[in-house]
C-alpha positions in Angstrom: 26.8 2.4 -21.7 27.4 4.0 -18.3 29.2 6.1 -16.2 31.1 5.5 -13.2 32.0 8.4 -10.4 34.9 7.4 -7.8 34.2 9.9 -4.9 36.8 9.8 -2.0 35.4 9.0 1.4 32.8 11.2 2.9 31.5 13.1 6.4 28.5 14.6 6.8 26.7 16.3 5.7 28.2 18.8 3.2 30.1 16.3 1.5 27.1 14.2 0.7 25.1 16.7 -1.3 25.2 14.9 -4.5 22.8 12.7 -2.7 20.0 15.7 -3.6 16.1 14.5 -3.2 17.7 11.3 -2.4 18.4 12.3 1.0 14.9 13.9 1.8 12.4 11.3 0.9 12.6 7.6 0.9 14.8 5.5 2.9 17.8 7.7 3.6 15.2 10.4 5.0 14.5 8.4 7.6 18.0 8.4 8.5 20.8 10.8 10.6 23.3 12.1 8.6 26.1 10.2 10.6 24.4 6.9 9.8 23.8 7.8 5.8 27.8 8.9 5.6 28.5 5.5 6.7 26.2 3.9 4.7 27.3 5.7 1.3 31.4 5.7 2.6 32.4 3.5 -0.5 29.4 3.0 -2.6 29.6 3.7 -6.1 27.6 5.6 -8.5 26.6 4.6 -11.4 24.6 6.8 -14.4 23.0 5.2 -17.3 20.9 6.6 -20.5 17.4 5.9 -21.4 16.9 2.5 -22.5 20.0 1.0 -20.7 19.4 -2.0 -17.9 20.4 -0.2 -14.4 20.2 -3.3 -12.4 19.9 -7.4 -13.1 18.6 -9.9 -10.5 21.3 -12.5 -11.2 24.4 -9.8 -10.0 26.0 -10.0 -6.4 23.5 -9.2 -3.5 23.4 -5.5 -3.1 21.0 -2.3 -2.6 20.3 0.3 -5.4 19.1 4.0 -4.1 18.0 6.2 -6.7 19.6 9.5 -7.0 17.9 11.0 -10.4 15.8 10.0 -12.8 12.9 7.3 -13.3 12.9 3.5 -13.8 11.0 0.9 -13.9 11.0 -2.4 -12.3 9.8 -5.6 -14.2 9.4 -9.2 -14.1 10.3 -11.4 -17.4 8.6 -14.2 -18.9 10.4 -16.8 -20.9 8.6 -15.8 -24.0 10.4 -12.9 -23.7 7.3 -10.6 -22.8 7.1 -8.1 -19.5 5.2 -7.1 -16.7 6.0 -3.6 -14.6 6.2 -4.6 -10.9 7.2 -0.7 -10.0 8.3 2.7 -11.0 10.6 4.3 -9.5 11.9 8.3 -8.4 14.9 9.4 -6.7 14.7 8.3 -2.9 13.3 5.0 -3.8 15.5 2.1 -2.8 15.5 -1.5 -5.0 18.1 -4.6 -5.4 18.4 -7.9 -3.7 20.2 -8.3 -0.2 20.5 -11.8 0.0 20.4 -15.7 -2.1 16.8 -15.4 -3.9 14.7 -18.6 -4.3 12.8 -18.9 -6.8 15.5 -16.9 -9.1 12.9 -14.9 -11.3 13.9 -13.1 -14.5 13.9 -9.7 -12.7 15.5 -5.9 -13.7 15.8 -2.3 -13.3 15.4 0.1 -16.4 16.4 3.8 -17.2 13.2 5.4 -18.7 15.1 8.7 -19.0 19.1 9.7 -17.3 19.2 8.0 -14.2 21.6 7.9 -11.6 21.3 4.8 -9.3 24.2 4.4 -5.6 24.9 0.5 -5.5 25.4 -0.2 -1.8 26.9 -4.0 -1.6 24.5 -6.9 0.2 27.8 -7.1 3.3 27.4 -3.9 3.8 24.0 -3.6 4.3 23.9 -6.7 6.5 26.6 -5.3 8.7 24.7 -2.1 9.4 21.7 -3.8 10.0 23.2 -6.1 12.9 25.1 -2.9 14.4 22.6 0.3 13.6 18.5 -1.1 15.3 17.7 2.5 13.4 18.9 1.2 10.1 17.2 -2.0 10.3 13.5 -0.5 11.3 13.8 2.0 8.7 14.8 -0.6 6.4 11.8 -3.2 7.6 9.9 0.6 6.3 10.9 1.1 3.0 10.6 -3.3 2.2 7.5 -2.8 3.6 6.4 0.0 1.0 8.0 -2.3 -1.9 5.8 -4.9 -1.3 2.7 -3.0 -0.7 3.5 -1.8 -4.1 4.3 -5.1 -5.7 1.1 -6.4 -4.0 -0.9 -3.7 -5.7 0.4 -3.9 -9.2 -0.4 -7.8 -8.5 -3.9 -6.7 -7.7 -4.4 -5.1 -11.1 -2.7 -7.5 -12.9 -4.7 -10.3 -11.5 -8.3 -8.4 -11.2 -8.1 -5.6 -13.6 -9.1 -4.7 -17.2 -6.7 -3.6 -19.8 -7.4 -0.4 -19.7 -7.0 0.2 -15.9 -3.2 -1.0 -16.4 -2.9 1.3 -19.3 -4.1 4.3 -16.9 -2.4 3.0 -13.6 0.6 2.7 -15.3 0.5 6.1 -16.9 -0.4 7.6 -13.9 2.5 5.7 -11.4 5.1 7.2 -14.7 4.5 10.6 -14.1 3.7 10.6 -10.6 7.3 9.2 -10.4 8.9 11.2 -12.8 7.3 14.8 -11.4 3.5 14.9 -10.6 0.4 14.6 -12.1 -1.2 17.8 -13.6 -2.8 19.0 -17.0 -0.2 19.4 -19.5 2.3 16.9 -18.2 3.7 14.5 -21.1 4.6 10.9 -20.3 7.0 9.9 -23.6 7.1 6.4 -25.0 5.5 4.6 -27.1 2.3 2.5 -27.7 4.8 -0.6 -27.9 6.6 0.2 -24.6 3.3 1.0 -22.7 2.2 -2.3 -24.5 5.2 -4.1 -22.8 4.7 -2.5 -19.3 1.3 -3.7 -18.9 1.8 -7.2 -20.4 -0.6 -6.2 -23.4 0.2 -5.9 -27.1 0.3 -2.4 -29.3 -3.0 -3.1 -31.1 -5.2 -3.6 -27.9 -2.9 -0.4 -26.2 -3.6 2.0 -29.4 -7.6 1.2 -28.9 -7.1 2.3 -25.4 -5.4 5.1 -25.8 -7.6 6.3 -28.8 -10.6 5.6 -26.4 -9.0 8.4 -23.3 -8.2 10.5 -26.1 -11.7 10.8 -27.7 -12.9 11.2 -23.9 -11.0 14.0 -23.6 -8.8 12.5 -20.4 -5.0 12.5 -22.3 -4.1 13.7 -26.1 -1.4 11.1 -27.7 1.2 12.0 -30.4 3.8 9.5 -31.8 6.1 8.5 -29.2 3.7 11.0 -26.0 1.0 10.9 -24.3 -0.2 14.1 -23.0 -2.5 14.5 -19.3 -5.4 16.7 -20.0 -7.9 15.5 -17.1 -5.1 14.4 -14.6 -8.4 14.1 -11.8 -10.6 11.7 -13.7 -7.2 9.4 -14.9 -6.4 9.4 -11.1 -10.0 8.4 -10.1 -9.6 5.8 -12.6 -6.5 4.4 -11.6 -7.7 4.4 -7.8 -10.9 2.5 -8.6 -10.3 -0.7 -7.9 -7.2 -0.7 -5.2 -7.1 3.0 -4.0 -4.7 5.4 -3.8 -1.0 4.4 -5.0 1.8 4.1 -2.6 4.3 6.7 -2.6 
């Protein structure tokens, strides 16, 4: 289901250009490069397909850095149903780093290729206590998780359907490229349906009701932005603009 790439040990910075946008936005930005060739000396790279699971709550404590691609983060109910917490572009960092209490239903998935660097929980406990530098600009980017988990909280709790039908197609295409006329977020109504913790008849209304307004254009298995600054001024409406 995946690939695995064994790199032999690297130095700055040539060596670590596979780490591409990774390097320049997110959490490894705010680092030096002597600091991220430590940090990535030994990690492993892993690539899945669309569709595959790129990270389970229940594994071994460790850090996931997206290198390429887009996921989405999401909490499981024991129906079986479930709710997108986050989505996710190369820089962004997720995982665990230590025991979790309570011990939610929690996982990572590829919406298209994605590559994800598995950094193990030791590791990044050991820079932490050595590296002040690493630890503050890790305090950053946990920081930034939470704001966003506390905002798609926000419109979980206090929102309509429909404004978790736009925020999340907004957050998926800001995440996989930007948000402009023309853009085309693929999936379909039954995927949406799970991201938002709806069903596919109440998601199709929804969807038929942008489309008529002249805000997106859907086809089977797309949705296509055609007003990308009304969606967005929708999406903001009740919590503002989006974390990056």
């Amino acid at each position: 289901m995946y690939k695995s790439f064994d790199d032999p040990p690297m130095t700055p910075p040539a060596e670590t250009a596979w780490l591409g946008l990774a390097r320049t936005r997110g959490f490894l930005s705010r680092l030096p490069d002597a600091l991220v060739a430590s940090l990535v000396k030994g990690a492993q790279r892993v690539e899945y397909p669309a569709g595959t699971i790129g990270l389970r709550w229940e594994e071994s404590p460790k850090a996931a850095i997206v290198l390429r691609g887009t996921l989405r983060s999401f909490i499981s109910f024991p129906d079986g149903s479930q709710v997108t917490t986050r989505y996710l572009k190369a820089g962004d960092m997720t995982g665990v780093f230590a025991s979790r209490q309570p011990a939610l239903a929690r996982g990572v998935q590829a919406i298209d290729r994605s590559e994800l660097l598995f950094i193990g929980g030791e590791r990044m406990k050991e820079i932490s206590l050595a590296e002040p530098r690493f630890a503050w600009a890790l305090i950053e980017e946990l920081t930034t998780v939470l704001n966003s988990n506390q905002r798609a909280l926000y419109i979980r709790a206090f929102g309509s359907v429909r404004l978790r039908v736009v925020s999340a197609i907004v957050d998926r295409v800001r995440a996989s490229g930007g948000l402009r006329a023309g853009r085309k977020v693929q999936g379909t109504q039954h995927e949406l349906a799970i991201a938002v913790g709806s069903v596919r008849e109440v998601v199709a209304s929804i969807l038929s009701a942008l489309k008529h307004e002249g805000v997106i254009d859907v086809h089977r298995g797309e949705v296509t932005i055609l007003d990308p600054d009304r969606l967005a001024r929708e999406a903001q409406a009740l919590v503002g603009n989006p974390v990056d």
